[in-house]
N, C-alpha and C positions, 0 to 999 in steps of 0.2 A: 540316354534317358529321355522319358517324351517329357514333354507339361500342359495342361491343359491351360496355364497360364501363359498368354504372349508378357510378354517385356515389354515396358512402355516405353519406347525410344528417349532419349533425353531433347533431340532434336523434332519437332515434327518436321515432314519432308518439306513445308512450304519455310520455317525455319530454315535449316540447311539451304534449298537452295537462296535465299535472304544472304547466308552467311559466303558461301561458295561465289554467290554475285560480288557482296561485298569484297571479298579476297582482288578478284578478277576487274571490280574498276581501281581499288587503289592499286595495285599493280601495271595499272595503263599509265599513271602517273611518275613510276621510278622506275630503277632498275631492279629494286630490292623485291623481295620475296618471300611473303606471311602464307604460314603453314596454321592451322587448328587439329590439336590432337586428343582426343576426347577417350579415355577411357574408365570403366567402372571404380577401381580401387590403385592409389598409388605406392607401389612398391618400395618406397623411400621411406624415410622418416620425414624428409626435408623434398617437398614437389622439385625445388628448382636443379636439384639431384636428378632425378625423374626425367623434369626437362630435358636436360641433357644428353641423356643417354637414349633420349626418345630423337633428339634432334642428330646426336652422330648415327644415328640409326637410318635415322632417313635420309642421311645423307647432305642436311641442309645445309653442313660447312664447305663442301664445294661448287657453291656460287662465287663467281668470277671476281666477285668486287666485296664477298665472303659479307654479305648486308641482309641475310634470309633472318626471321623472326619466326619462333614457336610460340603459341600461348597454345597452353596445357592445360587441361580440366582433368581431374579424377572425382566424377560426381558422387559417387555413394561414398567418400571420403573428406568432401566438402573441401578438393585441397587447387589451389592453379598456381599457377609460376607463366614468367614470361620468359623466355631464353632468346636474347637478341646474338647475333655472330659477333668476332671479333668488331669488323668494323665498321657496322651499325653504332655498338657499345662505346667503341670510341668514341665517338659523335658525339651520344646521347649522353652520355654516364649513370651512374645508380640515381641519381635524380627521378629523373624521368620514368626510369624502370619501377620504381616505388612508389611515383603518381598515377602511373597508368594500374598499378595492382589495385590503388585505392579506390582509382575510378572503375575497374570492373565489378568490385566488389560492393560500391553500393548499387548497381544493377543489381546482382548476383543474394544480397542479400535483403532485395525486395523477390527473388524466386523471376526476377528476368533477365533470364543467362541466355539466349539467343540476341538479346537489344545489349544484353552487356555484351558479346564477343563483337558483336556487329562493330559496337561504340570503339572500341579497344583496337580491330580492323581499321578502322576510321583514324584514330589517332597515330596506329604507328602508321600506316601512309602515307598520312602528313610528315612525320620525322623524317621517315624513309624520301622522299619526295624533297624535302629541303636538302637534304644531301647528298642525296644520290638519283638526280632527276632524270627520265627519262630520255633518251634518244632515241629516237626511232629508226637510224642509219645500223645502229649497234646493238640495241638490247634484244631480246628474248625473254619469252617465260623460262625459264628455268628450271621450277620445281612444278608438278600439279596442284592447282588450286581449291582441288578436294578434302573435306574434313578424312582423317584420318580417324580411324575408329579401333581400339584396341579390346582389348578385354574387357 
């Protein structure tokens, strides 16, 4: 079917790559591994359901030190979840996970969801980085640092 209407990205291109940098320096800092997965409507009831099944999908559970992080947007659903790995999770606990949701979301509900994933980028870094710091003899990227874009 054609349209004569384009779709307004939720990202603009100068956003994404903001968001794609951001990924790629907190990951000069650890070992760990932040994915962004961005699609129209969430098929859950429950995002961090969603999450999940977005995260074994792509595979994020097999980083070596199992420390990779999803944050999930379903924009025309107004829904996000964070889904950290096993042992990131460790580390951090539901604490943290339920600080960082609060803090993206008043970004998100001032309508600045690029400065909010950015900020949220920024924070688990940090976590990631205190516990699982990088070496430069040993680590690797892992996962690509690219927004994932779904339906």
């Amino acid at each position: 079917m054609f349209s004569l209407f384009k779709k307004k990205p939720f990202f603009t291109d100068e956003e994404q790559h903001q968001i794609v940098s951001a990924i790629a320096s907190a990951e000069k800092q650890t070992s760990g591994e932040i994915r962004v997965y961005v699609e129209s409507r969430c098929r859950f009831v429950d995002p961090l359901d969603r999450a999940a099944e977005a995260f074994y999908a792509l595979k994020m559970d097999k980083t070596e030190a199992r420390n990779a992080v999803l944050v999930y947007v379903a924009t025309k659903d107004k829904q996000l979840a964070l889904f950290g790995d096993k042992g990131i999770h460790e580390k951090v606990g539901d604490k943290f996970w339920n600080e960082e949701v609060k803090l993206i979301l008043s970004h998100f509900n001032k309508e600045n969801y690029s400065e909010g994933v950015i900020t949220i980028i920024n924070e688990i870094g940090e976590a990631l980085k205190s516990y699982f710091p990088y070496d430069k003899g040993t680590d690797k990227n892992e996962l690509p640092d690219d927004i994932v874009f779904g339906r």
